[in-house]
C-alpha positions in Angstrom: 48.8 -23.5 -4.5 45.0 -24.8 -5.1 44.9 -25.9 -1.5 46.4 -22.5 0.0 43.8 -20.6 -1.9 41.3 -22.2 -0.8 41.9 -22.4 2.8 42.5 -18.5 2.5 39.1 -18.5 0.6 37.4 -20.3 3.4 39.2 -17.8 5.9 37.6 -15.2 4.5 34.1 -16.6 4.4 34.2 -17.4 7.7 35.4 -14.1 8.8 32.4 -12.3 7.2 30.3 -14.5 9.1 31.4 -13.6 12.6 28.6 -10.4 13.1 25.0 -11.3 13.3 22.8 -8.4 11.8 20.0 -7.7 14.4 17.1 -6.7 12.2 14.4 -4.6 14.3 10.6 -4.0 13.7 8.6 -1.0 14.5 5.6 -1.7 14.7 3.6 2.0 13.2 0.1 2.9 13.5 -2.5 1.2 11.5 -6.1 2.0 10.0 -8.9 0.6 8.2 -10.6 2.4 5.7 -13.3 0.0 4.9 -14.5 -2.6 6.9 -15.8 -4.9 3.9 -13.4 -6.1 1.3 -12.0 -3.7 -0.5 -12.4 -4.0 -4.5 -10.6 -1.0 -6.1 -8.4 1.6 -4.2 -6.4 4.0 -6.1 -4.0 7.5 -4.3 -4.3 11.1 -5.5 -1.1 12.1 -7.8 0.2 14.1 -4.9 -1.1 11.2 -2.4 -2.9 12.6 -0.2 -6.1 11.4 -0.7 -7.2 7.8 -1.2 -10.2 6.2 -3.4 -11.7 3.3 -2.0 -14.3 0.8 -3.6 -15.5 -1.9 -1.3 -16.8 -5.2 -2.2 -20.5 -3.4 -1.5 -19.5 -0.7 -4.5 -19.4 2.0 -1.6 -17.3 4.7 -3.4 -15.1 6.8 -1.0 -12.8 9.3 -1.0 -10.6 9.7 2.2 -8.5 12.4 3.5 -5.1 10.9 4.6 -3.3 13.1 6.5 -6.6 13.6 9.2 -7.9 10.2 8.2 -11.3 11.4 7.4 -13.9 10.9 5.1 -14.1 14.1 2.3 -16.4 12.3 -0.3 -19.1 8.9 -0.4 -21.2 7.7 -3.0 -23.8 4.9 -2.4 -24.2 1.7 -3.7 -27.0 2.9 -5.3 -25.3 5.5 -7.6 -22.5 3.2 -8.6 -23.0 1.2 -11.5 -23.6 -2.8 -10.6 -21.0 -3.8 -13.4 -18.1 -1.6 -12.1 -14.8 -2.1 -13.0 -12.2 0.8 -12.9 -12.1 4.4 -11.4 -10.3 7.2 -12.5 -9.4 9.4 -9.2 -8.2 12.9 -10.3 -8.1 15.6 -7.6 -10.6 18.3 -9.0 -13.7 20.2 -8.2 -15.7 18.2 -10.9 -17.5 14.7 -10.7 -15.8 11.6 -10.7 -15.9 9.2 -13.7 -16.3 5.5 -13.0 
């Protein structure tokens, strides 16, 4: 009984195995928003806009869907110890 179980268990295995899944790879369109390492990056609630903070603390804010730059602030401006934006879609300033 043990022995006609298992071949009928083994049967089955081997049936499952008989279709190879073909996995395929689009390859989509890519683009770099900073050039420099990027230290913080953080989307808009509705995602459509994208914060970027590069390893220089160059502050951008990027458009996504025309890939476009809508907002910079320089080095300069940023403070040296940065560590964490808060990226709010309004007409006010943005906190670092």
């Amino acid at each position: 009984m043990l022995k006609s179980l298992s071949l009928v268990f083994v049967m089955l295995l081997l049936f499952g195995c008989e279709e190879q899944n073909q996995f395929s790879i689009e390859q989509l369109d890519e683009y770099r928003y900073s050039q420099d390492l990027v230290y913080l990056a953080q989307f808009s609630s509705d995602s459509e806009q994208l914060l970027v903070v590069d390893e220089k603390r160059l502050v951008s804010i990027w458009q996504l869907s025309t890939k476009k730059k809508v907002f910079t602030l320089p080095p300069s401006k940023t403070p040296e110890d940065l560590r964490a934006v808060y990226f709010k879609k309004i007409r006010k300033p943005l906190a670092t």
